[in-house]
N, C-alpha and C positions, 0 to 999 in steps of 0.2 A: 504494500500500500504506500501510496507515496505521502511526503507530510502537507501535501495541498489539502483542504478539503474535497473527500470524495461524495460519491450518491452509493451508499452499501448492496449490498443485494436484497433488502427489502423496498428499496426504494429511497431510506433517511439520509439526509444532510448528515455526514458524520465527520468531526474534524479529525484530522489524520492526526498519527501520536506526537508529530514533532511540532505541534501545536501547541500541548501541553506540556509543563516539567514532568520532570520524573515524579514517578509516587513520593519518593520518601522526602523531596522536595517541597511538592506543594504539601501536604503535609506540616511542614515547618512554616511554609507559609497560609495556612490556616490554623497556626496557635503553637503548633507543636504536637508531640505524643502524649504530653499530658493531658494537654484535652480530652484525650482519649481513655486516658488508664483507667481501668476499673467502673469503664462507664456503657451504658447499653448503648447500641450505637443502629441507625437506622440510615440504609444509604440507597438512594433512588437512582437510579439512572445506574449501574454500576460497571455495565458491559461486561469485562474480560476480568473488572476485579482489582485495578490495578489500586485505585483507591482502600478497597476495604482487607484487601491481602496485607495492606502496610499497619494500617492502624487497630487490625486483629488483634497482634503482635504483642499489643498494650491492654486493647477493652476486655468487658469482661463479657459479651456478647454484641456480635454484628448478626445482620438478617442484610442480603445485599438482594435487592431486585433489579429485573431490567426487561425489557418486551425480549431480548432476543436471542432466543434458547443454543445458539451455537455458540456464544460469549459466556452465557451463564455457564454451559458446560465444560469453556475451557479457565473462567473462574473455578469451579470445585475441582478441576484432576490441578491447579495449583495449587488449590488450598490442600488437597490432600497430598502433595508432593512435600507441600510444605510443613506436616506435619499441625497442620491450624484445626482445631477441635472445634472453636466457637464462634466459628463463623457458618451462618449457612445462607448459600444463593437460591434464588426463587426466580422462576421464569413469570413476569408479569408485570403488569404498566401499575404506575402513584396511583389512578383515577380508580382501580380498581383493587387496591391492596388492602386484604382481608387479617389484621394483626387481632382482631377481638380483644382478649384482655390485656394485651403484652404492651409492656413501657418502653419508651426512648429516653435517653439522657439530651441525645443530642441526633438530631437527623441533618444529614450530608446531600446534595444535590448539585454536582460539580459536573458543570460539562454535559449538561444535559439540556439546553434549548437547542 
């Protein structure tokens, strides 16, 4: 993929990765890992993961969603290469995400217009 914005294979405007910093980068520029540590973590848009793989690390539960079930699946065989217990991905869009009793500390939406 190249780092221009492309059109994906479902059709979305997707910015290519050299658009954004690196995980562990923005990250740092969204507060830090602290933010993060010990905190329930909710992250929309989350694609490939690249966001909620870094700040697992630290929280004490991620829930990572995204519409597009080829992304979501190569977030979990990283999360489980990586050895990440508490984090788990979900194939599906914010407008319909069914969490019933479950808390956020803190929800993340980065990269996702």
């Amino acid at each position: 993929m190249s780092d221009e914005a492309t059109l994906n294979a479902v059709g979305r405007l997707s910015a290519g990765s050299g658009m954004r910093p690196g995980g562990a980068r923005e990250i740092r520029l969204l507060g830090g890992p602290g933010l993060f540590r010990g905190k329930n973590v909710l992250e929309i848009g989350t694609g490939e993961g690249r966001l909620a793989l870094e700040y697992a690390t630290v929280a004490l539960r991620v829930l990572a969603v995204d519409p597009d079930r080829d992304a979501i699946a190569v977030a979990i065989a990283a999360a489980r290469s990586r050895g990440l217990r508490n984090v788990r991905f979900a194939v599906g869009a914010a407008q319909s995400l069914d969490v019933g009793r479950e808390r956020f500390d803190i929800a993340v939406l980065a990269w996702v217009l």
